[in-house]
C-alpha positions in Angstrom: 0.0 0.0 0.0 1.0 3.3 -0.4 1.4 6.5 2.3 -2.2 7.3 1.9 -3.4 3.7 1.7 -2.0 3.3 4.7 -3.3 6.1 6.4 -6.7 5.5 5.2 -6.2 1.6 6.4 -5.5 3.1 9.8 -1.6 2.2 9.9 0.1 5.5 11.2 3.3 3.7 12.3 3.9 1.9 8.9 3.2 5.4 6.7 5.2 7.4 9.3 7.7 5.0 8.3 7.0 4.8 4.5 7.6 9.2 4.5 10.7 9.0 6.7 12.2 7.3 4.0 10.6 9.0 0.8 12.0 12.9 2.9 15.1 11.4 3.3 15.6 10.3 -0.5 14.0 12.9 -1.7 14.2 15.9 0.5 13.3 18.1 -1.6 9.9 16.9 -2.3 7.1 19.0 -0.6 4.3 16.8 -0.8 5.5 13.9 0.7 7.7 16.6 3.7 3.8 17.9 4.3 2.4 14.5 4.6 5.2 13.7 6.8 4.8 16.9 9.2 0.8 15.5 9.1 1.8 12.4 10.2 4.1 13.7 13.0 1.2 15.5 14.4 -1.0 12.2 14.8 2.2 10.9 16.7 2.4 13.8 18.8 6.0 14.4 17.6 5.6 18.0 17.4 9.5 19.1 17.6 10.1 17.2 14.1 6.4 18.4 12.9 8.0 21.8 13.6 11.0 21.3 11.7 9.4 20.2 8.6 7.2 23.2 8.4 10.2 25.4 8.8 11.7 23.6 5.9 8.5 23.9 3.5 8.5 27.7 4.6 12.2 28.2 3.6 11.6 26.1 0.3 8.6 27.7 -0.7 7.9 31.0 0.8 4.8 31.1 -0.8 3.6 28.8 1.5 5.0 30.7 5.1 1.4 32.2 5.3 0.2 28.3 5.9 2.7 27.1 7.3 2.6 29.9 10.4 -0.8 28.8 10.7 0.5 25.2 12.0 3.2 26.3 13.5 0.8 28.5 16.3 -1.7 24.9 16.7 1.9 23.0 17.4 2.8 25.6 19.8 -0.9 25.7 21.2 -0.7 21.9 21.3 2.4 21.8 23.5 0.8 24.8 25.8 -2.0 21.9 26.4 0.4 19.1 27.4 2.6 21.5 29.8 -1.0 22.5 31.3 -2.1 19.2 31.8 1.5 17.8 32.2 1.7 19.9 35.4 -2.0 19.4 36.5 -2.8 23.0 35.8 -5.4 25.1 34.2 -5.5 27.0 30.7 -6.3 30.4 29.8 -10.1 32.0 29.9 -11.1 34.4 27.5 -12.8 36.1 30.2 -12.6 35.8 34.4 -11.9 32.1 35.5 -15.7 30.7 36.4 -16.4 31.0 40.2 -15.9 27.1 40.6 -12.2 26.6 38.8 -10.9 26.7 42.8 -12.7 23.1 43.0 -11.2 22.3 39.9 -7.5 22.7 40.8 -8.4 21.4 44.6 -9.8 18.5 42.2 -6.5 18.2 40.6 -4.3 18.6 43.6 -6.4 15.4 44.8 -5.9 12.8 41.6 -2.1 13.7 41.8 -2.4 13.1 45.5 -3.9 9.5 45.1 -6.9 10.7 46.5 -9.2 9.4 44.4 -12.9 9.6 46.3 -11.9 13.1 47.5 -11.3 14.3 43.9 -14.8 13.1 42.8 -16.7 14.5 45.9 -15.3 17.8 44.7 -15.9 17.6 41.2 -19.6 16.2 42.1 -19.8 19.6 44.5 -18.3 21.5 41.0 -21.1 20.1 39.0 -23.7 21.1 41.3 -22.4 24.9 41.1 -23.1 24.9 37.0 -26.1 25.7 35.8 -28.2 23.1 33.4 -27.3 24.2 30.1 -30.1 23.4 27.1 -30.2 24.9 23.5 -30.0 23.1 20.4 -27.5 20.8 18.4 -28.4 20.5 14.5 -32.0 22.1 15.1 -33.1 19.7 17.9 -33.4 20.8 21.1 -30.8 19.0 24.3 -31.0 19.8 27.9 -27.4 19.0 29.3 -24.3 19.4 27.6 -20.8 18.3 29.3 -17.7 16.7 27.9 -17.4 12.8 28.9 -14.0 13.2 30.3 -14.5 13.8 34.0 -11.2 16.2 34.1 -12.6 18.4 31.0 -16.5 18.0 31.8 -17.1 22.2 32.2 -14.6 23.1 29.4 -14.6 22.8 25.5 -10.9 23.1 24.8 -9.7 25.9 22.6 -6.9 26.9 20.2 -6.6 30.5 18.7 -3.1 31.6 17.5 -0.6 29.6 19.8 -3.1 30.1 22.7 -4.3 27.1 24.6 -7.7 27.9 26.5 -10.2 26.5 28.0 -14.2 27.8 27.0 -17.0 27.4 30.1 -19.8 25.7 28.6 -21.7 27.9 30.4 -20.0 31.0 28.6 -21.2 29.5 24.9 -24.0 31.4 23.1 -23.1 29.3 19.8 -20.7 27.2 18.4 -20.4 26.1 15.1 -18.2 23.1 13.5 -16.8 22.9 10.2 -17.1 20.1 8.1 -13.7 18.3 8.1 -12.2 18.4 4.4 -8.5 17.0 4.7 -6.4 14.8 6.9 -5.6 17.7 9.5 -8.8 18.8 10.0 -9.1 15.4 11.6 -6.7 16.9 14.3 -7.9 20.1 14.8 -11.1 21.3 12.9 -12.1 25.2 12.3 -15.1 26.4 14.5 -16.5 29.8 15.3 -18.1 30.6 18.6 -19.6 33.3 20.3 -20.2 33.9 24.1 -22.7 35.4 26.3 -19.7 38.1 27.5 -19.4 39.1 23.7 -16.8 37.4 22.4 -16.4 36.4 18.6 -13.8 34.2 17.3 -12.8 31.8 14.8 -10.6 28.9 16.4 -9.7 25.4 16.1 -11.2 22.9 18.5 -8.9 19.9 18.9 -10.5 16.6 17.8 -8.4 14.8 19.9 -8.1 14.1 23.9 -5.1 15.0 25.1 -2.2 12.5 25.2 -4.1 10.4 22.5 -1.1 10.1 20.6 0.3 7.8 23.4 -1.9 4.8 23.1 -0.9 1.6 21.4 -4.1 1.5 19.2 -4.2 3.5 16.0 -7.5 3.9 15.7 -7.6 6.2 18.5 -4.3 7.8 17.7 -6.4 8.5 14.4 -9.5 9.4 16.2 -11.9 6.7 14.8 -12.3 5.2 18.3 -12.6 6.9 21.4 -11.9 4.9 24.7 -12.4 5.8 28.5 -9.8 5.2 30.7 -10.7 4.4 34.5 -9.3 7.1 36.9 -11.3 5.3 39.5 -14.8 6.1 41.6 -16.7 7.3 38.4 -14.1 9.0 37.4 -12.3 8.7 33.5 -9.9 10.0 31.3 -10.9 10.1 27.7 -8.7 9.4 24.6 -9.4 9.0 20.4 -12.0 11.4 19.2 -13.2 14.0 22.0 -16.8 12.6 23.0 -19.8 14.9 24.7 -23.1 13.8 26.4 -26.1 15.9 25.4 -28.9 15.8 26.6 -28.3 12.1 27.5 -26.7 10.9 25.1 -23.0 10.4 23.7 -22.4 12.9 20.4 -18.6 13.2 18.7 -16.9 16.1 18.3 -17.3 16.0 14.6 -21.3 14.8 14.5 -22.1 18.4 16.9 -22.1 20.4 13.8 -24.4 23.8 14.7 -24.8 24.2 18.6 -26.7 27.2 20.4 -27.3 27.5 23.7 -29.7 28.9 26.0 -29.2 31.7 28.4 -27.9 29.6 31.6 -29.9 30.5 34.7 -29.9 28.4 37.6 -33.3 26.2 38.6 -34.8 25.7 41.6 -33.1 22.7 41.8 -29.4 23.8 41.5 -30.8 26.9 43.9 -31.4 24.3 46.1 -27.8 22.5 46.2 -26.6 26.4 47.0 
C-alpha cells in the first residue's frame, strides 16, 4: 500500500515509516515533507512536525502564510500538554468561572492518590453549573458536558498559539466545520460566540489529550474513542473527544451547529446552593 493507503487503512506507524524514507531520498519533495509533518502531528511528535514546516516555509515562501498557521496549533498543542502535564489550568477568555478553585483542589487530589476526595469535589463543582439546554443541528438537548470527567465544564480551545479552556456555560453558539482534509481530523475550524461578547474563529482539537500515546491507532487516528478508568466514576478520555447531550454520547465531529440557551440556575441547582 501506499502512504495514503495506509493512512486511510489506519496504519500511522507503517506510513510514518513509509515518508521518513521518501524525505530522506527525496528531501526536496514537498508533498511527501507535508504529509510527513501531518503524520508527526498524529504521533504527537511535534518538535520534528515543527522542523518540517520550517523547511517547507524556507523552500517555498509562498507557503509561510500556511505554514505559520501550523506552527501557532503545534505551539498551542504543547501549551495543552505542559498545562495538563503539570495538572494545571489553561487560559479563559474572560474571568476564570467561580468554581475553577474546586477544579485545581480536584487536581491537587488525583495527583495526590486521592481518588474519592477528587470526585466528591468535582460532584460539588457540577452542582455549582447551571443546566445548560439549546439546540444541536436544530433539535433541542437539555445537558451538555464533555465525557472526560477532568474536562466536563470546558470545550478546549486553540486561537493563534493560545491554549484555552471555554465554560460551557460561557457558549452562546458554536459552530463546527465540516472536516475536508487529513488535518482537519486533528484540529477542525469552529467559530463561537459567548454570552460576555466574544467572537472568534478557532480550532477545536478533535483529539483528547495525550491520545497520541496509546498503542491502538484507531484512537491515535481518532476513529475510536476509549475511556480510561481514573477510579470512583471518574475517567480520562482518549481518540475522538466525545460529549453527552442531553443524555446521550455525540462526537466532536457529529455536533455540527450548537446554540445554547441563556444559563440560569433552577430551583433545583438553587437548592444544592
Amino acid at each position: 500500500m501506499n502512504v495514503k493507503e495506509l493512512i486511510k487503512a489506519g496504519h500511522l506507524s507503517e506510513a510514518r515509516q513509509q515518508l521518513v524514507e521518501a524525505v530522506r531520498d527525496r528531501p526536496g519533495d514537498p508533498a511527501a515533507r507535508t504529509l510527513l509533518f501531518q503524520v508527526l502531528c498524529y504521533c504527537g511528535e511535534w518538535d520534528k512536525a515543527d522542523r518540517h514546516l520550517e523547511a517547507i516555509a524556507a523552500a517555498d515562501p509562498g507557503r509561510e502564510a500556511g505554514v505559520l498557521g501550523f506552527r501557532n496549533l503545534i505551539r498551542a498543542e504543547k501549551e495543552r500538554l505542559a498545562v495538563l502535564e503539570a495538572g494545571g489550568c489553561a487560559s479563559f477568555l474572560t474571568e476564570p468561572p467561580a468554581y475553577l478553585g474546586l477544579y485545581t483542589a480536584a487536581r491537587a487530589k488525583l495527583a495526590e492518590k486521592k481518588v474519592d476526595e477528587a470526585a466528591a469535589l468535582l460532584t460539588e463543582l457540577e452542582r455549582q453549573i447551571p443546566a445548560l439546554a439549546g439546540t444541536v443541528n436544530g433539535s433541542p438537548f437539555t445537558g451538555f458536558r464533555d465525557t472526560d470527567s477532568l474536562l466536563a465544564p470546558f470545550l478546549e480551545v486553540m486561537a493563534h498559539e493560545r491554549y484555552l479552556w471555554v465554560p460551557f456555560a460561557s457558549l452562546r453558539e458554536l459552530s463546527i466545520t465540516p472536516p475536508k482534509t487529513l488535518l482537519d481530523l486533528l484540529w477542525v475550524s469552529a467559530q463561537l460566540t459567548t454570552w460576555e461578547g466574544y467572537a472568534m474563529n478557532c480550532y477545536l482539537p478533535v483529539l483528547y489529550p495525550d491520545s497520541c500515546s496509546q498503542q491502538d491507532e484507531r484512537i491515535r487516528l481518532g476513529r475510536l474513542t476509549d475511556w480510561l478508568s481514573l477510579g470512583n466514576g471518574l475517567v480520562r478520555g482518549v481518540g475522538q473527544h466525545v460529549f453527552e447531550v442531553g443524555g446521550r454520547d455525540m462526537a466532536i465531529l457529529e455536533l455540527g451547529e450548537v446554540t445554547f440557551n441563556f444559563p440560569q440556575m433552577t430551583s433545583d441547582d438553587e437548592e444544592k446552593h
